[in-house]
C-alpha positions in Angstrom: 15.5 -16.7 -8.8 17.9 -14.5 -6.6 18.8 -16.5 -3.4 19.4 -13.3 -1.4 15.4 -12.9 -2.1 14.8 -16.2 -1.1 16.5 -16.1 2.5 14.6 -13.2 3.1 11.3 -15.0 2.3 12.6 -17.7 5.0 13.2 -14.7 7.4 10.1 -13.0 6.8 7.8 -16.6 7.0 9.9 -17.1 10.5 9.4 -13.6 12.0 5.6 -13.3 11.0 3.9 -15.4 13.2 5.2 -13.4 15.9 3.9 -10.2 14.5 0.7 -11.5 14.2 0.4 -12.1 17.8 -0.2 -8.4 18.0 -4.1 -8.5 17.3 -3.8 -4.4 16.5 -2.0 -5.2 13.1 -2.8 -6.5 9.7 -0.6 -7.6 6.5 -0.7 -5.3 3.3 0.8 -4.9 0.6 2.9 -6.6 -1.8 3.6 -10.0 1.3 0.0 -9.8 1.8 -1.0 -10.3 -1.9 2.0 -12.6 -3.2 2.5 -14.9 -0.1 -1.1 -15.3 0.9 -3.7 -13.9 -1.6 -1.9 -15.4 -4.4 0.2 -18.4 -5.0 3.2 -16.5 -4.9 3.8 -15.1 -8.6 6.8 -13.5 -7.2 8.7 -13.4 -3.7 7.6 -10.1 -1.3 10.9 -9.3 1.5 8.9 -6.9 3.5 6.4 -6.4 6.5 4.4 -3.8 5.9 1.5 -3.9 8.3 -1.7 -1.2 9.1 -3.1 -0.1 12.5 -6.4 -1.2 12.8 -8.2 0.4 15.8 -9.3 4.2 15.3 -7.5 6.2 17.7 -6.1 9.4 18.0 -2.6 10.2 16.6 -0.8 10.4 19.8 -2.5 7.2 21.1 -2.2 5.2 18.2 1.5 6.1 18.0 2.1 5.0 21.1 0.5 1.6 20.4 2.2 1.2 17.7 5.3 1.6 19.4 4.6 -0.6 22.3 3.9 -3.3 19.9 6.7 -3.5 17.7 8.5 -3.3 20.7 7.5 -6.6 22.0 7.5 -8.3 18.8 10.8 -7.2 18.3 11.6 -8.5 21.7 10.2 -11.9 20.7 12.2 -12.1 17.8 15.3 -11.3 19.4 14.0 -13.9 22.3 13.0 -17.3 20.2 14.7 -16.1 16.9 18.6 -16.4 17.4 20.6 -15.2 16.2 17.8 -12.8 14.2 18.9 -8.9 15.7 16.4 -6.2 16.2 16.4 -2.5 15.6 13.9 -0.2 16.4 14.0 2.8 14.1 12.7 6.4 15.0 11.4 8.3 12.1 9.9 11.9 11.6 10.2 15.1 13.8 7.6 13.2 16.6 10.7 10.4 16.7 8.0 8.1 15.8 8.9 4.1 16.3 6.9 2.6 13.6 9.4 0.4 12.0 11.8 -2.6 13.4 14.5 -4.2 10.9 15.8 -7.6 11.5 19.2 -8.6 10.3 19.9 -12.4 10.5 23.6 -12.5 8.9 23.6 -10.6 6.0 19.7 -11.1 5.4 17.4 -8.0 6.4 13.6 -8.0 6.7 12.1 -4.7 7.2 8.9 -5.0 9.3 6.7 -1.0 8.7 3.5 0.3 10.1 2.0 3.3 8.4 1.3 6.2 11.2 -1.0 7.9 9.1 -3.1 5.1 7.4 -4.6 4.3 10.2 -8.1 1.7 10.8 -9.6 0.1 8.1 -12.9 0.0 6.1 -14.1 -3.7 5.6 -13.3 -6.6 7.5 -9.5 -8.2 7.6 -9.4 -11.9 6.9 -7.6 -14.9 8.2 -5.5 -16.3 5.3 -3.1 -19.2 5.3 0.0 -18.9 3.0 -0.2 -20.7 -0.4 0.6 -23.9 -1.6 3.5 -22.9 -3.0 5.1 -21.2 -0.2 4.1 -24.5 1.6 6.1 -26.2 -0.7 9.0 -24.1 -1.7 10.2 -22.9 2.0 8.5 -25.4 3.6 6.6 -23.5 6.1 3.1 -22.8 7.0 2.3 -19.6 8.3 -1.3 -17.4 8.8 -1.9 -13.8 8.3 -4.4 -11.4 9.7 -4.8 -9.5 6.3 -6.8 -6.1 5.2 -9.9 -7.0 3.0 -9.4 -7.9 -0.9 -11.0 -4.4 -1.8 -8.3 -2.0 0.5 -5.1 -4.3 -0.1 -5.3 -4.2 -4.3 -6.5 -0.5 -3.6 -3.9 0.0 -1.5 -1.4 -1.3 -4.2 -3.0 0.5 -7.0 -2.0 3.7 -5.0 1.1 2.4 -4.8 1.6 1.7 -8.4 0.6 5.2 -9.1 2.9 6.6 -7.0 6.2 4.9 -6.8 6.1 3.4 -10.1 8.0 0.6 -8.5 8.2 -2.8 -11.1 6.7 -4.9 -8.1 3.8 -2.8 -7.7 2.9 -2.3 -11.3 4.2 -6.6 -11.5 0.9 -6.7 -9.1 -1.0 -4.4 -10.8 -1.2 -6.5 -14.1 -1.4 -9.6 -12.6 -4.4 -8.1 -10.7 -5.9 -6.5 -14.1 -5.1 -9.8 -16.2 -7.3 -11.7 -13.6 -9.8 -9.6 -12.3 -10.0 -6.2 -13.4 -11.2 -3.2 -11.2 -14.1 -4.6 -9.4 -16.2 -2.3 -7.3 -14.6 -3.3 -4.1 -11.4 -3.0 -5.4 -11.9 0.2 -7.4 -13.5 1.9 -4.1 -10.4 0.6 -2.2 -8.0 2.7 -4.8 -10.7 5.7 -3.9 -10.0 5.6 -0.7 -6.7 5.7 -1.3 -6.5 8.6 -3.2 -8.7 10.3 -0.2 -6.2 9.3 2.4 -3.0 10.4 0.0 -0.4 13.3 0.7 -0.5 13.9 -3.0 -3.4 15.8 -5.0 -6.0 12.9 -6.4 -5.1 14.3 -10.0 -1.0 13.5 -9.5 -2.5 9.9 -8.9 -4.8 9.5 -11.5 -2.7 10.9 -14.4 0.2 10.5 -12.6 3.9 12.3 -14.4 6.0 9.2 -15.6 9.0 8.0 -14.0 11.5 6.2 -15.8 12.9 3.2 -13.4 14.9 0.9 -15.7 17.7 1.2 -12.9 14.9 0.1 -10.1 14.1 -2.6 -12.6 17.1 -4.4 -12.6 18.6 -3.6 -9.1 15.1 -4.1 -7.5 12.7 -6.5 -9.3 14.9 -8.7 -11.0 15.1 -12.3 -9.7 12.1 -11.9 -7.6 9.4 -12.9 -10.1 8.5 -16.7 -11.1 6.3 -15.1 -14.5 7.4 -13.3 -17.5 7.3 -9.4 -16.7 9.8 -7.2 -19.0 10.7 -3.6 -18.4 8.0 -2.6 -21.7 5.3 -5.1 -19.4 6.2 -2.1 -16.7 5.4 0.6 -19.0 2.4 -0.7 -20.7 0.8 -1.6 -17.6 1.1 1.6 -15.8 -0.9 3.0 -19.1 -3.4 0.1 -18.9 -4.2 1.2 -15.2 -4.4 4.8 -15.9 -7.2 4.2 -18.6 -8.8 1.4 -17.0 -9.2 4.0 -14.1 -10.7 6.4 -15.7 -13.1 4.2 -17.7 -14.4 2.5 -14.5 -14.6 5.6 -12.5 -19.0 6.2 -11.8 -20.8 9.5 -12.0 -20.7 9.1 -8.5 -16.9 8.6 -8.5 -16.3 11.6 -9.8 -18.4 14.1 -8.0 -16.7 12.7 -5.1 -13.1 12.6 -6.2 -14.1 16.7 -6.9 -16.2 17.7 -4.1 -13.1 16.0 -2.0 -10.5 18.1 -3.7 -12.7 21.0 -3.6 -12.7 20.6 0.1 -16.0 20.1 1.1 -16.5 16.4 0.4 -20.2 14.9 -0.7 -19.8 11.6 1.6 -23.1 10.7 0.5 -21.7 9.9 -2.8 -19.4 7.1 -1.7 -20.9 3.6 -0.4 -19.2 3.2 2.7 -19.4 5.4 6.0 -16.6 4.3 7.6 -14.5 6.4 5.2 -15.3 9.8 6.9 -14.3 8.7 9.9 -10.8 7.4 9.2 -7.9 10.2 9.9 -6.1 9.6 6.9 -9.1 11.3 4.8 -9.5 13.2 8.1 -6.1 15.1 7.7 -5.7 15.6 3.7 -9.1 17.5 4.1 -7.6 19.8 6.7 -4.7 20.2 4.3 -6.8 20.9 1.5 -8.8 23.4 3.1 -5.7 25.1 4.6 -4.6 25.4 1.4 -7.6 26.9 0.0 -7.6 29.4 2.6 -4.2 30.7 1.9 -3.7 30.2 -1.9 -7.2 30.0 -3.8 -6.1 30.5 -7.2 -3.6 27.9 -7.0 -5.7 25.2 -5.2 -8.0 26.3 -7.9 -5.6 25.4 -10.5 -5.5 22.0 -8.8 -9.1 21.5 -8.9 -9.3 21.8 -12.7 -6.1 19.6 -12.9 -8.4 16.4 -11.6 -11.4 17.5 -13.5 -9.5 17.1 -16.4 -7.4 14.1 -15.8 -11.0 12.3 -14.9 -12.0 13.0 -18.3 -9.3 13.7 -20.6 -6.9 10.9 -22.4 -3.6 10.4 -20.0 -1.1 12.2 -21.1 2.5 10.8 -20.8 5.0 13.2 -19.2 8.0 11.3 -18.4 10.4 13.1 -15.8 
């Protein structure tokens, strides 16, 4: 196991609680599921946290940014000598990140500006037994619900291709499978990505051998080669598109097509949430001004719903 990974685990578990003061924000992704949901298969160095009320853009970026600003204040106040940057990103400047150097150890602390609210409940969860044990701390999360954090990392997975996300992925598949919460989590995903749904769910292969080993090695405490990276990415892809309803798929379409059937997806609250909100107003922006093409991208997810993955490796 890496040490550098390790001191930012003991950074992360100290700066946490006071990020959790902030009652707008809840944990995701790969901290979330490793350090909390699971009994920590592998160590997780980030923050990467979701804006739960529903607000506008320009309000909820401006929440965001008073927040971080106080809890980087707080770390910088009771966390010596732990420094605190608050980064502006994007042509709005927007302050939706803080990174925290203690020595040479860095802990990056993220808030999505775009994946904004949330569709189930978030849960209080207390970090594992072995993180108890290991670092000996004991820290609580606010986290998203089961269904939207695997989801969430499924999305990932599909996306980045990064070995921690597909790690999480198997892990997830060799224990559960894609329930129904969790496969509806992945469809809101897809709903509230910047890519088109088909680049998701037959996504073109990336080959990250060097993100492998400068990236992923040292981190995990089970068995997970570079060939465990490739084969899972495949065993998500089908097991996608085998669990993928009638219902599934007419929405996934009707989405795409830019006129969405909301009726054929269980849960309201998805229509309301401006991530969907905004790829639909891309979608139909494109439609307007190149038919033909967002045509062509229509019959790109028919097919990968229903056709064999294919295995295009750039």
């Amino acid at each position: 196991m890496a040490e550098p990974y390790r001191d930012q685990v003991r950074l992360l578990l100290d700066i946490l609680p006071l990020v959790m003061a902030e009652p707008v924000f809840a944990l995701k992704g790969g901290t979330a599921i490793n350090l909390f949901e699971w009994d920590m298969p592998r160590l997780s160095v980030d923050i990467d946290l979701t804006y739960l009320p529903n607000h506008d853009r320009k309000e909820s970026l401006g929440a965001i940014g008073e927040a971080l600003a106080r809890i980087g204040a707080e770390i910088a106040r009771r966390l010596p000598p732990t420094r605190v940057t608050q980064a502006r990103q994007g042509g709005e400047g927007m302050e939706v990140k803080l990174n925290c150097q203690r020595v040479r150890t860095q802990v990056k602390i993220e808030v999505n500006p775009s994946l904004r609210g949330h569709l189930l409940p978030v849960r209080d969860l207390a970090c594992s037994d072995q993180v108890q044990e290991q670092f000996e701390a004991f820290v609580e999360a606010r986290c998203m619900s089961h269904g939207e954090l695997f989801g969430g990392k499924i999305c990932a997975a599909l996306d980045r291709q990064h070995p921690r996300d597909l790690f999480d992925v198997k892990r997830l598949l060799d224990q559960e499978g894609l329930t129904d919460e969790v496969r509806l989590g992945a469809i809101a995903g897809f709903v509230s990505h910047g890519r088109p749904i088909a680049e998701l769910v037959d996504p073109a292969r990336k080959d990250q051998r060097e993100t492998f080993r400068s990236q992923f090695e040292g981190m995990p405490f089970e068995p997970f080669s570079y060939d465990d990276h490739q084969a899972t990415l495949e065993r998500l892809v089908g097991a996608l598109r085998g669990s993928f309803t009638d219902d599934d798929r007419a929405f996934l379409l009707s989405f795409e097509a830019g006129d969405p059937d909301w009726s054929r997806f269980p849960i309201a609250a998805l229509a309301e949430l401006p991530a969907p909100q905004f790829k639909l107003m891309n979608i139909r922006k494109f439609r307007e001004a190149s038919p033909e093409r967002h045509k062509a991208v229509l019959n790109a997810l028919e097919k990968s719903l229903i056709s064999p993955a294919s295995a295009t490796v750039r």
